[in-house]
Biopython code that builds the backbone (N, CA, C, O; Angstrom):
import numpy as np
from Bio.PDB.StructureBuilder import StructureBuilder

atoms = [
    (1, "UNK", "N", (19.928, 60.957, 2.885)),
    (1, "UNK", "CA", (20.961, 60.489, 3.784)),
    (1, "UNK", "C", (20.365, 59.666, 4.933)),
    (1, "UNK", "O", (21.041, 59.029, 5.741)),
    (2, "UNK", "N", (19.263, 59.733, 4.924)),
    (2, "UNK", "CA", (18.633, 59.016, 6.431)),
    (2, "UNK", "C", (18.347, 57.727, 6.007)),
    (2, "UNK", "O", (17.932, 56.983, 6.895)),
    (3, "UNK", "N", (18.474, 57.166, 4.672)),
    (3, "UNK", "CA", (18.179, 56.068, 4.112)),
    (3, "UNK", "C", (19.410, 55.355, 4.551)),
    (3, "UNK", "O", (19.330, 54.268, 5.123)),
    (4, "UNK", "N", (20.786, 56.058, 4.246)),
    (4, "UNK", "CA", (21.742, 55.810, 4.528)),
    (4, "UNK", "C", (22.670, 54.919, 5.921)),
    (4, "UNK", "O", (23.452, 53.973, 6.015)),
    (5, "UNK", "N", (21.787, 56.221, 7.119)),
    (5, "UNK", "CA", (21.656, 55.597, 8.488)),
    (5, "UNK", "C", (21.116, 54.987, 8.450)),
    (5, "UNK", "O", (21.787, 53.992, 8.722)),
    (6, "UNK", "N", (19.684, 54.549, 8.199)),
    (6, "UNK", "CA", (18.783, 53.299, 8.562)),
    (6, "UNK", "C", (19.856, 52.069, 8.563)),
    (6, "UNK", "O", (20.312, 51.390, 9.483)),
    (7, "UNK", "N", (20.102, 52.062, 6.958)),
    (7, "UNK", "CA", (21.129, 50.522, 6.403)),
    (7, "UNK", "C", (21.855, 50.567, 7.428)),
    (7, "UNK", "O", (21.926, 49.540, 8.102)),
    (8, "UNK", "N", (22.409, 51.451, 7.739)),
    (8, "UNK", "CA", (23.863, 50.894, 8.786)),
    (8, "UNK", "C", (23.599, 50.814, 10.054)),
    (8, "UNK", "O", (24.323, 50.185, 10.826)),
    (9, "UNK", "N", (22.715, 51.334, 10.354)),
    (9, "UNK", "CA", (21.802, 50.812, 11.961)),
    (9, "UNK", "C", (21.205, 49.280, 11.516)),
    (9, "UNK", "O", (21.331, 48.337, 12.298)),
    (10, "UNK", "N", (20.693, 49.150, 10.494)),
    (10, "UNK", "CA", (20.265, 47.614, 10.465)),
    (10, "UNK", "C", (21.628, 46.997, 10.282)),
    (10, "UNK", "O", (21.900, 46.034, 10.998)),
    (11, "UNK", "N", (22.349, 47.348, 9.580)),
    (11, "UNK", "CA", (23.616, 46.092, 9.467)),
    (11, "UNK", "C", (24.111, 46.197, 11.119)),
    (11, "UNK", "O", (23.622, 45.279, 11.779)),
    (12, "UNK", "N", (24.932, 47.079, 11.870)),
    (12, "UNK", "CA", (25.199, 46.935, 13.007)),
    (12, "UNK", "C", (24.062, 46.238, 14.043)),
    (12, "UNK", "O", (24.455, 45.808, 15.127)),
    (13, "UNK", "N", (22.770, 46.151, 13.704)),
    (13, "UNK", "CA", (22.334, 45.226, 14.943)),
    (13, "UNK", "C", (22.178, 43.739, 13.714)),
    (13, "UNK", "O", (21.215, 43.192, 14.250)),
    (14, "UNK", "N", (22.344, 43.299, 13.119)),
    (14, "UNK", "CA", (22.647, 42.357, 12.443)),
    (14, "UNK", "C", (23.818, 41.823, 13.241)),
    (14, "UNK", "O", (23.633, 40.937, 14.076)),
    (15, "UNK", "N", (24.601, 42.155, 13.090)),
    (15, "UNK", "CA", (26.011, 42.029, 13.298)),
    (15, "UNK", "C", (25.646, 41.740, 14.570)),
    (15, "UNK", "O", (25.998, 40.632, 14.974)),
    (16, "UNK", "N", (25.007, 42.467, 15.348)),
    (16, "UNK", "CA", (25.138, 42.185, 16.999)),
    (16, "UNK", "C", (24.294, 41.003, 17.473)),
    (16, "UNK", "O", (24.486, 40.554, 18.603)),
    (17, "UNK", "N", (23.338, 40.459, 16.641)),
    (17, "UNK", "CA", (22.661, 39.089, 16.733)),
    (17, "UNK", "C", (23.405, 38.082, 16.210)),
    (17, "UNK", "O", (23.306, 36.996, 16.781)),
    (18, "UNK", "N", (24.265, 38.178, 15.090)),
    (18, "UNK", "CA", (25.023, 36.875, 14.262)),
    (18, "UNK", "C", (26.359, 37.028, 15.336)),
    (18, "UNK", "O", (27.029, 36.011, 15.157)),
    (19, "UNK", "N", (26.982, 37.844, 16.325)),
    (19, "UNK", "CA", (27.635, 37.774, 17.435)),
    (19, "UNK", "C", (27.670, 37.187, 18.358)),
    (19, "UNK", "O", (28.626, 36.548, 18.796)),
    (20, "UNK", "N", (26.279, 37.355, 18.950)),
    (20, "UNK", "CA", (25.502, 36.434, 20.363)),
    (20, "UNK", "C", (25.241, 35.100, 19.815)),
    (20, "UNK", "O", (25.483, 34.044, 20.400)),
    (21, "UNK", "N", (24.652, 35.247, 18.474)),
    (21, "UNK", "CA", (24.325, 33.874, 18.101)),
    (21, "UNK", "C", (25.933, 32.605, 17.840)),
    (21, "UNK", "O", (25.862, 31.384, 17.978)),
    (22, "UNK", "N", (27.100, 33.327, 17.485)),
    (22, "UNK", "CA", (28.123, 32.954, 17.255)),
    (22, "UNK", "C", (29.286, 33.000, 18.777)),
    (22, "UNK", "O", (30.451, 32.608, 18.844)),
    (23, "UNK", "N", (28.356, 33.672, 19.923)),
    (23, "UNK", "CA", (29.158, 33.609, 20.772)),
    (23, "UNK", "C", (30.134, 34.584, 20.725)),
    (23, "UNK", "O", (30.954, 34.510, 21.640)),
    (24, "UNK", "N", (30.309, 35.611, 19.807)),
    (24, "UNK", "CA", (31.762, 36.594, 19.600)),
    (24, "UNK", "C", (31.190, 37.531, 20.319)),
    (24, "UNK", "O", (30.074, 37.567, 20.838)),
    (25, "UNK", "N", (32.260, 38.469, 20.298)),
    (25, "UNK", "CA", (32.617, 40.168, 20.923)),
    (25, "UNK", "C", (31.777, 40.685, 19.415)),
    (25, "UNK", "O", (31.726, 39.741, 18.626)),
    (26, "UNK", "N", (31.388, 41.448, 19.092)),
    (26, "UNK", "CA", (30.552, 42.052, 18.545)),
    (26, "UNK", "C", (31.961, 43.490, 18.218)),
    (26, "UNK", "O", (31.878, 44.061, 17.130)),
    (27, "UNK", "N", (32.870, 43.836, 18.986)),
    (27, "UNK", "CA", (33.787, 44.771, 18.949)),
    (27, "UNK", "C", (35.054, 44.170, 18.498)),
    (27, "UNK", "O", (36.138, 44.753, 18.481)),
    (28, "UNK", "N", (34.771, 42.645, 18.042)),
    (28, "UNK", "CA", (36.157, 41.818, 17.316)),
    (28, "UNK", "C", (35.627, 42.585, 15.402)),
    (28, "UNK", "O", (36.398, 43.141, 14.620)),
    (29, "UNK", "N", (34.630, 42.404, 15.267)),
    (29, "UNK", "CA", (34.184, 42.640, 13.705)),
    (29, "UNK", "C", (34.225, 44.128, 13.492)),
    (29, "UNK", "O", (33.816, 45.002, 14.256)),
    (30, "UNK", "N", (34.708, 44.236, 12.490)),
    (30, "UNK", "CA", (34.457, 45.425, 11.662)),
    (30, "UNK", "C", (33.988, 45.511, 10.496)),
    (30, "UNK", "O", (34.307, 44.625, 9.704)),
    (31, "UNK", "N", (33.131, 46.553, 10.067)),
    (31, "UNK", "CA", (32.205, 46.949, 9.414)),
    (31, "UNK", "C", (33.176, 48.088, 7.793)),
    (31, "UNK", "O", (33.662, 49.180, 8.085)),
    (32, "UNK", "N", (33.257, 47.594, 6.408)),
    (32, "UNK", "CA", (34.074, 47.853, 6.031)),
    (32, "UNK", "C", (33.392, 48.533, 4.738)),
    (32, "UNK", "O", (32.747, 47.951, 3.866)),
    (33, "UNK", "N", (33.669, 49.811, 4.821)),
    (33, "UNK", "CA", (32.673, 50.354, 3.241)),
    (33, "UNK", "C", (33.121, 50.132, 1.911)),
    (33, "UNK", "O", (34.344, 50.268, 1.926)),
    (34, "UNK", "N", (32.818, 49.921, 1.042)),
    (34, "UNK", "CA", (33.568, 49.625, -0.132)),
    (34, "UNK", "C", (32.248, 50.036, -1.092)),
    (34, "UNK", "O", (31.045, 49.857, -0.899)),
    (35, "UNK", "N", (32.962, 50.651, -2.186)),
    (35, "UNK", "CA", (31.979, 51.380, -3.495)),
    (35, "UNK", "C", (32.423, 51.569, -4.625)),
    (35, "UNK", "O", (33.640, 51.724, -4.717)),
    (36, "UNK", "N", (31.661, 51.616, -5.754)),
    (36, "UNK", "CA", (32.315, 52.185, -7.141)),
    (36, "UNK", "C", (31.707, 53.096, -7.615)),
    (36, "UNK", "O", (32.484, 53.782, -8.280)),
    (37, "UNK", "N", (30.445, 53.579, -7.633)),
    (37, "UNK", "CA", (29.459, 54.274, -8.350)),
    (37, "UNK", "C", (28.886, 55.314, -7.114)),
    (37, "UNK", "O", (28.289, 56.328, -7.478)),
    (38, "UNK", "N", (28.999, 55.156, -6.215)),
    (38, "UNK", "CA", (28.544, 56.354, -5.027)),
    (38, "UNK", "C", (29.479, 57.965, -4.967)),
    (38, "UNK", "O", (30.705, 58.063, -5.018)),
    (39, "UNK", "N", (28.730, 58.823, -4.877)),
    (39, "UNK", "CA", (29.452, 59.974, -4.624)),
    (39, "UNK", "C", (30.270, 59.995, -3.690)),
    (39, "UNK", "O", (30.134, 59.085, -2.872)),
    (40, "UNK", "N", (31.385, 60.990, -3.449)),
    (40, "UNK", "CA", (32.179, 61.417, -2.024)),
    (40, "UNK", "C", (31.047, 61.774, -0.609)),
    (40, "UNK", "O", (31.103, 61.132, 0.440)),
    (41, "UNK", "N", (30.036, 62.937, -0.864)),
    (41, "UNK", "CA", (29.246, 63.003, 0.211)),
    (41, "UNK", "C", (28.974, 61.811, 0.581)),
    (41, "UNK", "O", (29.392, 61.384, 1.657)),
    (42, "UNK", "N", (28.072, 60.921, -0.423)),
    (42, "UNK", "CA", (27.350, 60.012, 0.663)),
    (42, "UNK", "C", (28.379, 59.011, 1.471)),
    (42, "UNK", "O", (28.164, 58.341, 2.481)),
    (43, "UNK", "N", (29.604, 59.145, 0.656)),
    (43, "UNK", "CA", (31.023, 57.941, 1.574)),
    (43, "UNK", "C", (31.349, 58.945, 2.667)),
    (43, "UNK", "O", (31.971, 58.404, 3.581)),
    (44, "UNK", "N", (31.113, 60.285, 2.863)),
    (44, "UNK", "CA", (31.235, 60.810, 3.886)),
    (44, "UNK", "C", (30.872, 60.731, 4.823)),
    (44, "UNK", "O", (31.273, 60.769, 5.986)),
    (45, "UNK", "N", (29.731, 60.563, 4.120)),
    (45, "UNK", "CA", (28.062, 60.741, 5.280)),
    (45, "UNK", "C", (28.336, 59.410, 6.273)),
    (45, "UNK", "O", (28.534, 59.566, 7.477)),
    (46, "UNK", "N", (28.324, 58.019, 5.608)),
    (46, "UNK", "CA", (28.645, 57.016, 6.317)),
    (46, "UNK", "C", (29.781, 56.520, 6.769)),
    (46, "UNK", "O", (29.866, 55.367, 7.191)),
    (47, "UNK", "N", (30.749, 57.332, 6.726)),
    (47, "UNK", "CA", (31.365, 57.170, 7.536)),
    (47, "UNK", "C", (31.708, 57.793, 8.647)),
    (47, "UNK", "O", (32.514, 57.275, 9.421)),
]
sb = StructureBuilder()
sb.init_structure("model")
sb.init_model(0)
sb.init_chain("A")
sb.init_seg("    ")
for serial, (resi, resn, name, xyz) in enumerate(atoms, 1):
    if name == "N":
        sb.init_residue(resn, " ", resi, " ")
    sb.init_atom(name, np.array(xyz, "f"), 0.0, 1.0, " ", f" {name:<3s}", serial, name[0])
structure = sb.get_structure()
C-alpha cells in the first residue's frame, strides 16, 4: 500500500507544478480514480 501513496503523492505534486506552470488554482483540478483489474482494498486505500 505505500507504493500506492508514493504514486499519488507524485501525481498531486505533478499537478501542483503543471498548475503554477499553467497559472491555475491547483484546487480547480481534480484527481479522478478509475480501474478494472484492482481489488476493493487497494480502491479503498486510495481513496
Amino acid at each position: 500500500m505505500d507504493n500506492i501513496q508514493n504514486n499519488i503523492n507524485i501525481i498531486h505534486q505533478r499537478i501542483q507544478f503543471a498548475c503554477k506552470k499553467a497559472n491555475r488554482n491547483p484546487e480547480d483540478v481534480r484527481l479522478l480514480l478509475a480501474t478494472k483489474t484492482v481489488n476493493t482494498d487497494k480502491i479503498n486505500f486510495a481513496l
